[in-house]
C-alpha positions in Angstrom: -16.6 -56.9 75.0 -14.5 -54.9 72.4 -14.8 -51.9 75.1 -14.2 -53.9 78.1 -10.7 -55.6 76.7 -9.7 -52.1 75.2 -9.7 -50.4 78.9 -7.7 -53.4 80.3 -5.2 -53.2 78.0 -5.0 -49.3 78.5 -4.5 -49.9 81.9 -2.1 -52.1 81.8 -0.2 -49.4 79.1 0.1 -46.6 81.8 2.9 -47.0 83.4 5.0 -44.3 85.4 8.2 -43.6 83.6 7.9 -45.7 80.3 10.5 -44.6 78.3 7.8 -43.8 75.4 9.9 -41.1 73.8 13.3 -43.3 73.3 10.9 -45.9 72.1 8.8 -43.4 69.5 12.8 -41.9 68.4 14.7 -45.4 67.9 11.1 -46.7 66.3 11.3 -43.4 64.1 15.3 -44.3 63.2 14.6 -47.6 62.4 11.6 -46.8 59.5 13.9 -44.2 58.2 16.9 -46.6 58.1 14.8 -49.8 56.4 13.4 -46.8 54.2 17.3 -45.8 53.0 18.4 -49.4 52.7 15.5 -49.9 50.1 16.3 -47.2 48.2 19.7 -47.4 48.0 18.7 -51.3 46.9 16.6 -49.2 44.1 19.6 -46.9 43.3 21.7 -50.2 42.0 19.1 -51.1 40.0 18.7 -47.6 38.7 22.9 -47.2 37.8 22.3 -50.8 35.6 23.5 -50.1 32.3 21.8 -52.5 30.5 18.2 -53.0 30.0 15.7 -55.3 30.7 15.5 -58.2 28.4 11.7 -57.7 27.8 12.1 -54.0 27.1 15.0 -54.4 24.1 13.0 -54.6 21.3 10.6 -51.6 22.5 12.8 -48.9 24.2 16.0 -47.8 22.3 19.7 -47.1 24.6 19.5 -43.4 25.0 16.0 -43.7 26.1 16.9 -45.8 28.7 20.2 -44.5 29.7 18.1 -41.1 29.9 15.0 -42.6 32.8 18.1 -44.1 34.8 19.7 -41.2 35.0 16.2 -39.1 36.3 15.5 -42.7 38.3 18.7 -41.6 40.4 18.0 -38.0 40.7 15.0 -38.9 41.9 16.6 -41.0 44.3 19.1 -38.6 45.3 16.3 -35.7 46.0 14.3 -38.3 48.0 16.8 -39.5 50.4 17.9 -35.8 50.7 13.8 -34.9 51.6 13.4 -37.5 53.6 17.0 -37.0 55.9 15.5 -33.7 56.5 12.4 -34.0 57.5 13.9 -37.2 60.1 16.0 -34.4 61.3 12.9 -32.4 61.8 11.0 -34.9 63.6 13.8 -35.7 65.8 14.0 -32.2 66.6 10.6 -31.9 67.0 10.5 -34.7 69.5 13.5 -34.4 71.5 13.0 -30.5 72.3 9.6 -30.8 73.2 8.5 -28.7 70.2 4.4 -30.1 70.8 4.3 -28.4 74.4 5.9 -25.1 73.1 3.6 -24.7 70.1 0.5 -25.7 72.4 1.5 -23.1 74.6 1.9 -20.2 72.0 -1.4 -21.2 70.7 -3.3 -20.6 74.0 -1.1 -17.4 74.4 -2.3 -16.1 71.2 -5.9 -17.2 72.1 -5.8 -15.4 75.3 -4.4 -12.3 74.0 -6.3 -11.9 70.7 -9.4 -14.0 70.5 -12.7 -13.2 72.4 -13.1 -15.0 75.4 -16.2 -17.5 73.9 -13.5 -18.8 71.3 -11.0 -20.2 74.3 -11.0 -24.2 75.3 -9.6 -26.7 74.1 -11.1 -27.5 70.7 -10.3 -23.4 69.3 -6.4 -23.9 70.9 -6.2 -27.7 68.9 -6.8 -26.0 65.6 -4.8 -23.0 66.0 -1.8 -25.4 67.3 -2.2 -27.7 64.2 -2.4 -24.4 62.1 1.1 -23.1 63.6 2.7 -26.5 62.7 1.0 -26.4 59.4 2.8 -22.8 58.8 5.7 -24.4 60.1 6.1 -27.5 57.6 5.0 -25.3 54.5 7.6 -23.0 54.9 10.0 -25.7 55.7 8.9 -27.4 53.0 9.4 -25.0 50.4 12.7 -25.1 49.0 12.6 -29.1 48.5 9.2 -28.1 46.8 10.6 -25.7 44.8 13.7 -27.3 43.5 11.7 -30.6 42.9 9.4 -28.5 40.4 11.8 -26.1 39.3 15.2 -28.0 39.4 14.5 -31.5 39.0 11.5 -31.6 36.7 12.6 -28.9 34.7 16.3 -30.5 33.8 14.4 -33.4 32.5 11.2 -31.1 30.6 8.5 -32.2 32.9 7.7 -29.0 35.0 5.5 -27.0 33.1 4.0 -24.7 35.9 5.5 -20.6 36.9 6.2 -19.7 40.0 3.2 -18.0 40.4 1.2 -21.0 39.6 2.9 -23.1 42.3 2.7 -19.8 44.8 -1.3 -19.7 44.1 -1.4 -23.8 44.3 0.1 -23.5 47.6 -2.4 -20.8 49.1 -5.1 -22.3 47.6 -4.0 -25.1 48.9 -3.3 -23.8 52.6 -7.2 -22.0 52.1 -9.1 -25.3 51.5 -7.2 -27.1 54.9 -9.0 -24.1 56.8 -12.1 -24.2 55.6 -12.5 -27.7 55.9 -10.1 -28.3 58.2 -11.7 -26.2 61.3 -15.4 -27.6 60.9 -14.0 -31.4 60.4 -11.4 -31.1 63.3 -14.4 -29.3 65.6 -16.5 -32.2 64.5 -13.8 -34.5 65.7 -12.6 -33.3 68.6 -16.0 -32.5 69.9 -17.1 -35.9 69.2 -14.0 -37.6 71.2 -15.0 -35.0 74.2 -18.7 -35.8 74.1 -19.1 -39.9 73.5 -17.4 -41.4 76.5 -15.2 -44.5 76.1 -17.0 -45.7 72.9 -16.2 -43.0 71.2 -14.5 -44.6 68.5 -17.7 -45.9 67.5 -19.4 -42.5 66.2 -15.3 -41.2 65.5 -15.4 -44.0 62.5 -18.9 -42.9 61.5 -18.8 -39.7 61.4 -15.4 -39.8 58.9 -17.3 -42.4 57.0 -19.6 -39.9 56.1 -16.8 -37.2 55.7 -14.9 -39.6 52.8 -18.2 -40.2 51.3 -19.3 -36.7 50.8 -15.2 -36.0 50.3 -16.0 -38.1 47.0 -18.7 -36.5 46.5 -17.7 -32.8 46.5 -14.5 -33.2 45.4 -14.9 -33.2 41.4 -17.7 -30.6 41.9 -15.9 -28.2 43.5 -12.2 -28.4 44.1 -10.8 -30.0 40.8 -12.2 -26.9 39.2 -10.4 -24.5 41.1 -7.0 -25.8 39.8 -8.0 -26.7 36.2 -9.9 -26.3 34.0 -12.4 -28.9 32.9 -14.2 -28.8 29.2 -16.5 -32.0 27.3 -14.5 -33.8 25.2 -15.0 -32.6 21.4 -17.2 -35.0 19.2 -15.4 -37.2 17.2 -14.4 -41.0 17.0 -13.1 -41.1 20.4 -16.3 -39.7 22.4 -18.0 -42.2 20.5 -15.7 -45.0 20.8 -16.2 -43.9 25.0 -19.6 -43.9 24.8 -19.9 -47.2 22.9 -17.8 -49.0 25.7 -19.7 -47.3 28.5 -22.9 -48.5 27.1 -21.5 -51.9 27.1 -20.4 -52.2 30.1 -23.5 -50.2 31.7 -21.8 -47.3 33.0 -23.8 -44.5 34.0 -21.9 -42.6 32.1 -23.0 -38.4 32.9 -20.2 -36.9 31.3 -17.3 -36.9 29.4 -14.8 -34.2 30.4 -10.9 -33.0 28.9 -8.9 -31.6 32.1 -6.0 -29.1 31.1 -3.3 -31.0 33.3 -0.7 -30.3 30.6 -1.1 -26.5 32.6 0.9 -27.5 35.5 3.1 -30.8 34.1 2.6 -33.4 31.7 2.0 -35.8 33.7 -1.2 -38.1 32.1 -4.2 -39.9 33.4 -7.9 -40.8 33.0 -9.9 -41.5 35.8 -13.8 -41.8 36.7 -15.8 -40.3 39.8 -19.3 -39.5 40.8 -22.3 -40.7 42.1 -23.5 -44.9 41.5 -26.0 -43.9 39.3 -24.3 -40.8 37.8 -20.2 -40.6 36.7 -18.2 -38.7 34.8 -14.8 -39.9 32.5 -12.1 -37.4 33.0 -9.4 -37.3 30.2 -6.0 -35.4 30.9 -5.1 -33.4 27.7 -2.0 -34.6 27.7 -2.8 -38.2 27.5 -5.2 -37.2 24.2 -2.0 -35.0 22.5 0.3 -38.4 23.0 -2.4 -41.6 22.0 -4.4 -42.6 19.6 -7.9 -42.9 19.9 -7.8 -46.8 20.5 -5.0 -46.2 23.2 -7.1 -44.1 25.1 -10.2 -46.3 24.8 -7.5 -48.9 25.7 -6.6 -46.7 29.5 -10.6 -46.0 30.0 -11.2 -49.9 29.2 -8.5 -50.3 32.0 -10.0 -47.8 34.6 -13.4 -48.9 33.8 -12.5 -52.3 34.6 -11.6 -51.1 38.0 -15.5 -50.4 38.6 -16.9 -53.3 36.6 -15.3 -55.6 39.4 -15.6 -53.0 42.6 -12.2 -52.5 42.9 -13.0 -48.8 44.4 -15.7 -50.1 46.8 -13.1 -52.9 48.4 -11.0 -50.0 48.9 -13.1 -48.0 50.4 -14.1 -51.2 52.6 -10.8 -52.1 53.6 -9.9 -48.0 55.1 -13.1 -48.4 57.1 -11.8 -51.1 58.3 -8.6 -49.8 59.1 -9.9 -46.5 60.8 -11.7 -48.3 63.3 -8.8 -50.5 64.1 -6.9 -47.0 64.5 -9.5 -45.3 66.3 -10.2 -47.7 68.6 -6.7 -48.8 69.4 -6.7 -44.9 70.2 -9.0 -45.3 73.1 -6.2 -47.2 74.6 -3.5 -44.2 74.2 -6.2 -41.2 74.9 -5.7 -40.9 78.1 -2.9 -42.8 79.4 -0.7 -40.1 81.8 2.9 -41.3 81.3 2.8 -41.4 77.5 1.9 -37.0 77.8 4.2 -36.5 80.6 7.0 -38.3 78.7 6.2 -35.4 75.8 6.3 -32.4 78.1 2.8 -32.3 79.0 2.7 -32.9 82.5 -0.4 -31.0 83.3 -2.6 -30.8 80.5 -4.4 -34.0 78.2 -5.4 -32.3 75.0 -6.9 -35.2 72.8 -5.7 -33.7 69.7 -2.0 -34.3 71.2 -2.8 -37.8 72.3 -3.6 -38.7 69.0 -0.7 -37.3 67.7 1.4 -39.1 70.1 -0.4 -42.4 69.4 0.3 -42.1 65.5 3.9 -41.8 67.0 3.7 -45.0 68.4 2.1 -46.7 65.9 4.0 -45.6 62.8 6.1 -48.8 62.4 2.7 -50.9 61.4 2.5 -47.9 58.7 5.6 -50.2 56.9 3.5 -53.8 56.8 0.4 -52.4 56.3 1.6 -50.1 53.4 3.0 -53.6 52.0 -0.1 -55.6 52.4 -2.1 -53.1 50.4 0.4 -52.9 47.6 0.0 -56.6 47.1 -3.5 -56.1 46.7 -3.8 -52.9 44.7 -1.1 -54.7 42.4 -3.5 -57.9 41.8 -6.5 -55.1 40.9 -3.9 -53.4 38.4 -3.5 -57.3 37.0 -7.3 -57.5 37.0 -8.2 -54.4 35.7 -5.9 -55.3 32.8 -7.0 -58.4 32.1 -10.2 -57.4 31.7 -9.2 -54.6 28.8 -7.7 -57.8 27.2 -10.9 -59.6 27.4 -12.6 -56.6 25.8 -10.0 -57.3 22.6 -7.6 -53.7 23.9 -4.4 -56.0 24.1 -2.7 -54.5 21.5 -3.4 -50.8 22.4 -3.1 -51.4 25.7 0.1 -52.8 25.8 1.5 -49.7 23.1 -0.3 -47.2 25.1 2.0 -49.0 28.3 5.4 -49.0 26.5 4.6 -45.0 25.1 3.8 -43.6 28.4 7.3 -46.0 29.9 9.3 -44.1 26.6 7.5 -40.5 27.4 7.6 -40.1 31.0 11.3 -41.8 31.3 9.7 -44.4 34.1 11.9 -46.8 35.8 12.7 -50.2 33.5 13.1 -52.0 36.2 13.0 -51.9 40.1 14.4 -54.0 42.6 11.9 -56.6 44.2 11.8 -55.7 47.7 11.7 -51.9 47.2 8.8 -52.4 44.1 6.9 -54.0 47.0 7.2 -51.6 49.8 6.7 -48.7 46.9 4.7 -49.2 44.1 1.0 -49.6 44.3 1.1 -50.8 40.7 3.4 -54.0 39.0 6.4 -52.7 36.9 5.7 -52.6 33.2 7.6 -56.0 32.4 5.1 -57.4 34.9 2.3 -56.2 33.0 3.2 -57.1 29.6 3.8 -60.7 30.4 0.8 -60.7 32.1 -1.2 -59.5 29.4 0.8 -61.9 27.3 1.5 -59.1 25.1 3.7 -59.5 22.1 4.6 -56.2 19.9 4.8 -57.1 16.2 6.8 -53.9 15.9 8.8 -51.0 17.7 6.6 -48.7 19.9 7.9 -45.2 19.3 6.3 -41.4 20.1 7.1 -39.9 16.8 6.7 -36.9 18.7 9.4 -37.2 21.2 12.2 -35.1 19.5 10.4 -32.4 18.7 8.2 -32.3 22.2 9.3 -32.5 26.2 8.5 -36.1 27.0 5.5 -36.8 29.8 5.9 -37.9 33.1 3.7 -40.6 34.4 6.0 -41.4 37.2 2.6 -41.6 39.6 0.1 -42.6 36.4 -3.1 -44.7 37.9 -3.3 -46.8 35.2 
């Protein structure tokens, strides 16, 4: 039934001459201008000289004046990023770039590859690795002058050049090596299962994120960091005490040198159902106390107690079939490749391309919907630290990381909703119903670079 009513509505999108290019460039112009008028809503917030009410007792002027002032060079750098790479994809769509690159692909296939490595699956990955050259190389000076300009003005960047050079091959060397046997998979998968092919599409990158899960923590964290068990003490057996508790299979307890690259701070979980591991950022251990980090873990741990990762993992399959079967409208509908420059040739990787084109403006709403939902976990997940008697050390550990990292004291409504995953710290406090009996300070902040937890999953 799902099948049948897909085709008819794929017929009924082919139409010779639809305008789908002026329709993908003004639906492309209108994200990036509701994306601009919410952050320059943000930016008023961010040039507020006065702060928040709730905060006034916690977080002293200079302090404040100090994460407004990186809150707008943040925004600055953003909207800057972001015109470019609109610029790009303009570019990129108007000229007919797809069709160009496809063609070089094939050229250099014909001329340097043997003859049982030409078709249409070895031409797909070449052309997606010439545009991935492409974007890293044009993506390197706003890379560089965020870590190295930015960050660095306000103490966060902690990495060389060389570091971020090695980051970015290793980073370029993992996409090929996983990228050519997943994107074979894929395409070969589209090519072999008919019209239902969305059906074994979604299984087979069920299985991919499962054993992404899986492998990741095993083998890639380690090739950026490095990963030691946490030294015995009051803390490991503070951790140990509230895994046993809680019955998590906890496997083991782990300190990650993130301090190497930024000081950004964190502590997360991962692993098998019947076999996890705690990871601990060094950073976050150098600026808490012990109670404040059993305060985070009670936090993250809270997360699993109430299957906060599994619903998430739920609700992306759940989305990927939408996707991929909504796909199976677009695969092979003629005027939407024609209206790109491909007048001849249907290469499925392009048509997907194309499709995420089209469908870019439910990216918005659905990006929304998920914040509201990841924003009632983060209210869940820290409720259940208060239940567990962390109130106090949670809500320090909170204000610290906001005095530390120089994290925006406020946000304007509509933008918080569209952007953050997680509810503002004033949210959170009054949620826990947390009341300091005194002024959080780092004692540590003159004489050390402050953290940035900017992107913190706490």
């Amino acid at each position: 039934m799902i099948q049948s009513f897909l085709q008819r509505l794929a017929r009924w999108l082919d139409r010779p001459f639809f305008p789908w290019k002026k329709l993908v460039i003004g639906f492309s112009l209108a994200e990036f201008a509701l994306e601009n008028w919410l952050l320059f809503r943000q930016y008023r917030v961010l040039s507020k000289t006065s702060q928040p009410k709730a905060l006034e007792n916690e977080i002293d002027k200079p302090t404040f004046n100090k994460s407004q002032e990186y809150g707008r060079a943040k925004a600055k750098f953003g909207f800057f990023s972001s015109l470019f790479n609109q610029v790009k994809g303009l570019a990129v769509i108007w000229y007919d770039v797809y069709p160009k690159v496809w063609a070089v692909a094939g050229l250099l296939l014909a001329r340097y590859a043997p003859e049982r490595f030409s078709g249409e699956i070895t031409q797909s990955l070449v052309f997606v690795f010439l545009f991935s050259l492409i974007d890293t190389f044009a993506g390197m000076p706003f890379s560089y002058y965020h870590s190295f300009v930015l960050e660095e003005k306000f103490g966060f960047n902690k990495m060389t050049v060389k570091l971020w050079i090695t980051d970015m091959l290793k980073g370029q060397a993992l996409t090929i090596a996983f990228g050519i046997p997943i994107g074979s998979a894929f395409l070969s998968i589209i090519k072999k299962s008919g019209q239902g092919f969305f059906y074994y599409l979604w299984l087979f990158m069920l299985v991919v994120q499962v054993s992404a899960i899986t492998i990741y923590p095993i083998f890639i964290v380690p090739m950026f960091n490095k990963l030691e068990p946490l030294k015995a003490g009051a803390l490991k057996d503070g951790v140990e005490a509230l895994a046993s508790k809680l019955q998590f299979p906890l496997g083991e307890l782990q300190v990650i040198d993130g301090s190497k690259r930024s000081s950004h701070s964190n502590a997360y979980f991962t692993g098998l159902p019947w076999k996890k591991k705690i990871v601990i950022y060094d950073t976050l251990l150098e600026k808490s106390s012990d109670k404040e980090v059993e305060a985070v873990l009670a936090h993250e741990l809270g997360h699993w107690k109430m299957g906060h990762t599994t619903k998430l993992l739920l609700i992306s399959q759940v989305h990927l079939f939408y996707i991929f079967s909504l796909f199976s409208v677009f695969i092979n509908n003629n005027s939407l490749y024609e209206s790109f420059g491909f007048h001849k040739e249907r290469p499925v990787l392009i048509g997907f391309l194309l499709f995420n084109e089209i469908l870019s403006p439910t990216d918005s709403m659905i990006k929304l919907i998920m914040n509201v939902l990841t924003r009632s976990m983060e209210y869940e997940a820290d409720a259940f630290a208060v239940k567990l008697g962390y109130t106090a050390e949670l809500g320090s550990s909170l204000i610290k990381l906001q005095i530390q990292n120089l994290s925006s004291m406020d946000a304007d409504w509509l933008y918080s909703s569209f952007h953050y995953s997680h509810p503002i710290l004033t949210e959170r406090l009054k949620a826990m119903s947390w009341v300091g009996d005194k002024k959080v300070v780092d004692k540590s902040a003159d004489n050390e670079k402050p953290l940035k937890a900017n992107d913190i999953e706490l």
